[in-house]
ROMIVEX-145709 format. One record per residue (C-alpha): residue number from 1; residue in one letter; x, y, z. Coordinates in pm, 1 decimal. Example, Ala and Ser with C-alpha at 12.3 -4.5 7.8 and 13.67 -1.06 7.14 Angstrom:
! ROMIVEX-145709
   num   residu          X          Y          Z
     1        A     1230.0     -450.0      780.0
     2        S     1367.0     -106.0      714.0
! end
This chain:
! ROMIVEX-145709
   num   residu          X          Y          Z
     1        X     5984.0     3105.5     7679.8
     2        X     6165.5     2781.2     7570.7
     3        X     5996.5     2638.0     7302.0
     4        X     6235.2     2350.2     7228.2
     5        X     6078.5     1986.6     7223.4
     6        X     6106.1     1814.1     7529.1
     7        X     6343.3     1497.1     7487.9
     8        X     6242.8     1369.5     7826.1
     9        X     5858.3     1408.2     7720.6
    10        X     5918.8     1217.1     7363.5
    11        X     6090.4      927.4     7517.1
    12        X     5870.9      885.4     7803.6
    13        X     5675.1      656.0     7604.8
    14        X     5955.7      381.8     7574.5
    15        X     6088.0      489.6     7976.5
    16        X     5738.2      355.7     8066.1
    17        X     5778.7        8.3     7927.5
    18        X     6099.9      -25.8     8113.2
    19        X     6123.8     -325.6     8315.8
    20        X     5766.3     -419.3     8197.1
    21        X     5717.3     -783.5     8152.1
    22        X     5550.8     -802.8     7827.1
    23        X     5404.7    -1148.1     7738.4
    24        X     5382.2    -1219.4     7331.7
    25        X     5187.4    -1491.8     7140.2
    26        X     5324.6    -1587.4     6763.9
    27        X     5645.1    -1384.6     6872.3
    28        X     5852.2    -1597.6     6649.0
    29        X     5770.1    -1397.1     6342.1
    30        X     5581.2    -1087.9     6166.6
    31        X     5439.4     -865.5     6372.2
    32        X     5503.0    -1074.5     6656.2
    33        X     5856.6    -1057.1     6637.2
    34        X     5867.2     -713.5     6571.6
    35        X     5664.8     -629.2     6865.8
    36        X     5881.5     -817.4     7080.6
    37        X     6239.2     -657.8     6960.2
    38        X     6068.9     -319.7     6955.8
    39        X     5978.7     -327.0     7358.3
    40        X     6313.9     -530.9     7427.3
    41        X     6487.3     -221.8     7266.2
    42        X     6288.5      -27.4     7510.6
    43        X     6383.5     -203.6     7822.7
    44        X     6114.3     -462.8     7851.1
    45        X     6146.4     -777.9     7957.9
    46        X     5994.9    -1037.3     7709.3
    47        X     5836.7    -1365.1     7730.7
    48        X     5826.9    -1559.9     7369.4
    49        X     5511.8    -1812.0     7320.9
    50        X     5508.2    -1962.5     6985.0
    51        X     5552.2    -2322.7     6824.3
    52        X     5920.9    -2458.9     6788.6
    53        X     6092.1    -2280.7     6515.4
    54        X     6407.6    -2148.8     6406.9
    55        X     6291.1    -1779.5     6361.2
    56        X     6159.7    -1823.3     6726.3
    57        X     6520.0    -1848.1     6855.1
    58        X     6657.3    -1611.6     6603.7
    59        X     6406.9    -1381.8     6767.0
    60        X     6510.1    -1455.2     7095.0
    61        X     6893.2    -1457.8     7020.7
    62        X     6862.0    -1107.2     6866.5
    63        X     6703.1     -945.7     7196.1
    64        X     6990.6    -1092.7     7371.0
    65        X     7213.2     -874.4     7179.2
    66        X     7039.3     -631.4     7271.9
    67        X     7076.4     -703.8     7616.9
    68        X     6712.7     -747.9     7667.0
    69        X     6581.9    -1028.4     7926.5
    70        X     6377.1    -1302.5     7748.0
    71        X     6257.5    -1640.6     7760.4
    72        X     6079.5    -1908.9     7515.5
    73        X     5792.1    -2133.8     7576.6
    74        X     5708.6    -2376.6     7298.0
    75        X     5301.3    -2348.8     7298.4
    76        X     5043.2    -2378.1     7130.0
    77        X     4755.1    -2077.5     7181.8
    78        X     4424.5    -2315.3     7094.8
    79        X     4559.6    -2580.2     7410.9
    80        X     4457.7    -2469.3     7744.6
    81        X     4672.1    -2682.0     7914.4
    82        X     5009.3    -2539.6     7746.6
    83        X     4880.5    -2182.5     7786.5
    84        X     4756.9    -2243.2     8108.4
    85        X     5139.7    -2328.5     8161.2
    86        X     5342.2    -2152.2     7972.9
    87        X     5185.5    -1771.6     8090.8
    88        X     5224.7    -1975.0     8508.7
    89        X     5639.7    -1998.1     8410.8
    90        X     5676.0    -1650.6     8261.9
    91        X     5523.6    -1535.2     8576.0
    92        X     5731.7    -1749.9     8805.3
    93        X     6047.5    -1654.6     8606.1
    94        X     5985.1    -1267.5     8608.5
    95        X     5748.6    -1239.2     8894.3
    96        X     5486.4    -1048.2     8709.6
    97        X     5327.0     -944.2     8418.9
    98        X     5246.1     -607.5     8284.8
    99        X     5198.1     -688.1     7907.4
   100        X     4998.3     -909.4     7704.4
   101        X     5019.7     -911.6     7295.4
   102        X     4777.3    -1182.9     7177.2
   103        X     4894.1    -1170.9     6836.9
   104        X     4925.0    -1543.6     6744.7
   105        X     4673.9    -1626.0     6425.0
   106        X     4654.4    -1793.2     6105.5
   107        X     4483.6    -1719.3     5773.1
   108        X     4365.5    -2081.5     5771.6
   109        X     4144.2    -2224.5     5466.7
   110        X     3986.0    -2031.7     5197.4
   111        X     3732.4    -2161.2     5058.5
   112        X     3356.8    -2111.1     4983.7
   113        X     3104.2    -2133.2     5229.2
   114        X     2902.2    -2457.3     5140.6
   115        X     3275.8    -2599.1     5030.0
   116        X     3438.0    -2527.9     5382.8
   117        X     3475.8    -2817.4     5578.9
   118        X     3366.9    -2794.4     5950.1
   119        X     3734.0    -2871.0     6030.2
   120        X     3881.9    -2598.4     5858.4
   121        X     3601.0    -2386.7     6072.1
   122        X     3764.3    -2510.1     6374.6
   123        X     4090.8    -2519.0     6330.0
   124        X     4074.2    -2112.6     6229.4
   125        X     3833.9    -2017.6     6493.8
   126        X     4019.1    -2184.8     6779.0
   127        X     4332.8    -2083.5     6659.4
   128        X     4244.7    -1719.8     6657.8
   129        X     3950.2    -1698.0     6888.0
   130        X     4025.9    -1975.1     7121.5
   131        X     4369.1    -1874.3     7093.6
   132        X     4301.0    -1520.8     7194.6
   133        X     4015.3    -1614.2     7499.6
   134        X     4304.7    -1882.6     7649.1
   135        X     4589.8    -1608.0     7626.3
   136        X     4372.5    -1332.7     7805.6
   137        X     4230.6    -1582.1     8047.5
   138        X     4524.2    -1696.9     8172.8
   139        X     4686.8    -1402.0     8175.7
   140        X     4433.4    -1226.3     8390.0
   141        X     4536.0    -1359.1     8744.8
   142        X     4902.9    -1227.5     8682.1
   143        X     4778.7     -920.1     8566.7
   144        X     4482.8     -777.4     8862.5
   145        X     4701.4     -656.1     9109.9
   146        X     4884.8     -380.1     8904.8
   147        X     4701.1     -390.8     8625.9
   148        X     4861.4     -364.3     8295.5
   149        X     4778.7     -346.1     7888.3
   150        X     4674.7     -650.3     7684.2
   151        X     4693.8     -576.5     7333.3
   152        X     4495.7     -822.2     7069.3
   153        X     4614.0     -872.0     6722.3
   154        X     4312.4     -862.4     6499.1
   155        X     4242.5     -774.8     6125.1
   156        X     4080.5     -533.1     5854.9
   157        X     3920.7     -835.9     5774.6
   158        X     3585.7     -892.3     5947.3
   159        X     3535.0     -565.9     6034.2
   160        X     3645.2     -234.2     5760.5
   161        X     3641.2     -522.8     5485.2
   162        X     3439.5     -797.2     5375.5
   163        X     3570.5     -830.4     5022.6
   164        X     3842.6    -1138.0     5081.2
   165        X     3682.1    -1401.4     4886.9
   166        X     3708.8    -1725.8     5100.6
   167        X     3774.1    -1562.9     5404.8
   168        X     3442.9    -1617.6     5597.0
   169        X     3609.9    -1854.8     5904.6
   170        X     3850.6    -1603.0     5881.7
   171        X     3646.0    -1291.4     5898.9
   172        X     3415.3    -1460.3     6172.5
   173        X     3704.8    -1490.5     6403.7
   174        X     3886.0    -1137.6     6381.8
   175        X     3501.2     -958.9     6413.5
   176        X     3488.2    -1188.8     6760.2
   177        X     3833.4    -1051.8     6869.1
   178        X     3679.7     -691.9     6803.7
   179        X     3373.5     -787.3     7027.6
   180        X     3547.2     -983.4     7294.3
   181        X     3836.1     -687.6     7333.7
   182        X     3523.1     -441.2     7407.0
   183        X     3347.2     -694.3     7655.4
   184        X     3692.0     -754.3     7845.8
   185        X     3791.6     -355.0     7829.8
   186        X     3483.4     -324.7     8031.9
   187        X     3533.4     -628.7     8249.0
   188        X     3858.8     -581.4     8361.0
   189        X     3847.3     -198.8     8374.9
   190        X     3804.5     -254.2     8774.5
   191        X     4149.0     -400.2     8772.2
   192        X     4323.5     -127.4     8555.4
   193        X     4361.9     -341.0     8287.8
   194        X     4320.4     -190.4     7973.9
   195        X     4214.3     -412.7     7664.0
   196        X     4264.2     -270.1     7311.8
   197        X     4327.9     -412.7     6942.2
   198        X     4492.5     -347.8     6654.6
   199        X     4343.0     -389.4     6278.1
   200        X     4642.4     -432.3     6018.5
   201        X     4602.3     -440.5     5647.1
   202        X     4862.3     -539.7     5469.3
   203        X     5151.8     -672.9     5635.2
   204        X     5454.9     -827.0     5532.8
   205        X     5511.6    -1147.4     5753.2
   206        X     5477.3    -1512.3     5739.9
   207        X     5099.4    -1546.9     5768.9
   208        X     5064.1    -1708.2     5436.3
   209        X     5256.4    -2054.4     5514.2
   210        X     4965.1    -2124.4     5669.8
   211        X     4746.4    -1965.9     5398.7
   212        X     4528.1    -2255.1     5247.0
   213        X     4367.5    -2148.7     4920.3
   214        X     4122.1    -2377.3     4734.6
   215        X     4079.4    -2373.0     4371.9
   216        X     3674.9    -2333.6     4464.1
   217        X     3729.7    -1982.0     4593.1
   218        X     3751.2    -1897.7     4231.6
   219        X     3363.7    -1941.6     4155.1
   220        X     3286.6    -1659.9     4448.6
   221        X     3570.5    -1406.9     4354.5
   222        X     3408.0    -1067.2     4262.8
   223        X     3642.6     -881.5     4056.5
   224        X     3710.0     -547.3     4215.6
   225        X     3920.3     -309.2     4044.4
   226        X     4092.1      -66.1     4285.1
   227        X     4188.6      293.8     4172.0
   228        X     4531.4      390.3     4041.0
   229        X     4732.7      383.9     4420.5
   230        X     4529.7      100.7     4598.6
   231        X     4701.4      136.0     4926.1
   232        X     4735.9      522.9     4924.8
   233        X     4960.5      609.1     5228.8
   234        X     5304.9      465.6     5062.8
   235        X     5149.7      273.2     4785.9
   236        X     5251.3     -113.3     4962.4
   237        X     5207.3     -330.7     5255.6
   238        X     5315.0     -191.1     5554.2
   239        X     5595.6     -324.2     5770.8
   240        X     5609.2     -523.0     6103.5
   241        X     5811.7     -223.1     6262.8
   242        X     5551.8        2.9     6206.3
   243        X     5295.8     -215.7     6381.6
   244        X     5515.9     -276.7     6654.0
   245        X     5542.0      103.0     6705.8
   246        X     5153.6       85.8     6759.3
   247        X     5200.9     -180.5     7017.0
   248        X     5453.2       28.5     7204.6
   249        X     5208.9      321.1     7257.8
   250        X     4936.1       84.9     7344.1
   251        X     5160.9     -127.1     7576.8
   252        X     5287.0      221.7     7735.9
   253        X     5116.2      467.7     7995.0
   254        X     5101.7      702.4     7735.9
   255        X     4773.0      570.9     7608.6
   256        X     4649.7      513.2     7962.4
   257        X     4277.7      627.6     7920.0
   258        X     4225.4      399.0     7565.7
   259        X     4098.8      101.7     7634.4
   260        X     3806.9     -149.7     7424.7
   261        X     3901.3       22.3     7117.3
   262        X     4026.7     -121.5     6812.1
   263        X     4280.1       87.7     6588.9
   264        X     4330.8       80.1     6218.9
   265        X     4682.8       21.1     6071.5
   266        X     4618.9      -28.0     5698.3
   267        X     4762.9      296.3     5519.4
   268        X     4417.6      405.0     5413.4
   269        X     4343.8       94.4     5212.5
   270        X     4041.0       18.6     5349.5
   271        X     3863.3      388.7     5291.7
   272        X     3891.8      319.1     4914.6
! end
């Protein structure tokens, strides 16, 4: 008996996004980005929604060289109209979609409680939650006929760990992507659309330009002093690849029966 690996079996994973329209939120940077090269590289076609920005056309310059298929959209995730819009083009310019990575989010402002401003609220929770409710929404018409993976960018925040000092807006809206993933899962489950999310820890990207620390967080810090080795898998943040690795399985058939469940990409720092 031949006992060799089966190269056709370990690369039908990234044969199964081929041609795939996959439709990406914040895809200008982080994990975003990353997600977007890694399914170009595997043959799908991508559809860029973020704000104006130079790293948004780097992004989209660099799957050209790769000879991927893309477009941009300038949008905004918490306006209905431009979302509304912007998922109705990529549709009309590819003729389908078959992917959805709601990954756009912000950190927002940290600050106590009884110090946060109900704008700051808001602006967090409709960025993220909003954000995330608009991109699925929209996306859903597109989507019924063939069905297809949406793939929600959420946090260890808000559900593994409570310990960010400041982070309660935060928090609030990255537990209500958990909760909303599992009541769409079930929802659209009729339509073969499968609805999953991913928790990061530590990530290197660009989150914290829009990272708004106040000096009143410091009367609600609890000191907490981690163990020699406080991210334990490779002792630092992870990298955007290595999320966007997790969003090719989940965007693939490979993980065809997984869907309103939320994965953990953290390197073990949250089971200190």
């Amino acid at each position: 008996m031949n006992n060799a690996p089966d190269q056709n079996h370990e690369t039908s994973a990234h044969l199964r996004v081929k041609d795939k329209v996959a439709v990406i939120t914040g895809a200008g940077s982080g994990i975003g980005r990353a997600a977007a090269i890694r399914l170009a590289q595997q043959g799908a076609k991508i559809c860029l929604l973020d704000l104006i920005h130079n790293r948004t056309e780097e992004a989209e310059q660099e799957i050209q060289k790769l000879g991927g298929e893309t477009i941009f959209f300038d949008t905004d995730v918490s306006d209905p109209k431009r979302m509304q819009e912007a998922i109705q083009a990529a549709t009309q310019h590819f003729g389908h979609i078959d992917i959805v990575f709601a990954n756009a989010g912000i950190n927002g402002t940290l600050a106590p409680i009884e110090d946060l401003s109900p704008e700051s609220w808001d602006e967090t929770l409709t960025t993220n939650l909003k954000g995330t409710f608009l991109t699925v929404k929209y996306a859903i018409p597109h989507m019924k006929k063939s069905g297809g993976s949406i793939i929600i960018t959420s946090s260890i925040n808000g559900n593994r760990d409570f310990s960010g000092a400041g982070m309660a807006a935060y928090s609030s809206s990255k537990a209500g992507q958990v909760a909303f993933a599992k009541m769409a899962a079930l929802e659209l489950a009729r339509y073969k659309i499968r609805v999953n999310v991913i928790c990061p820890g530590a990530i290197q990207t660009n989150i914290g330009e829009n990272t708004h620390r106040t000096k009143q967080v410091d009367k609600i810090t609890i000191p907490v002093n981690y163990p020699e080795g406080s991210q334990p898998l490779e002792h630092g943040p992870g990298q955007p690849e290595q999320v966007a690795d997790l969003v090719l399985f989940l965007a693939s058939q490979e993980s065809s029966h997984i869907s309103g469940t939320e994965i953990y990409i953290d390197g073990a720092e949250t089971l200190l």
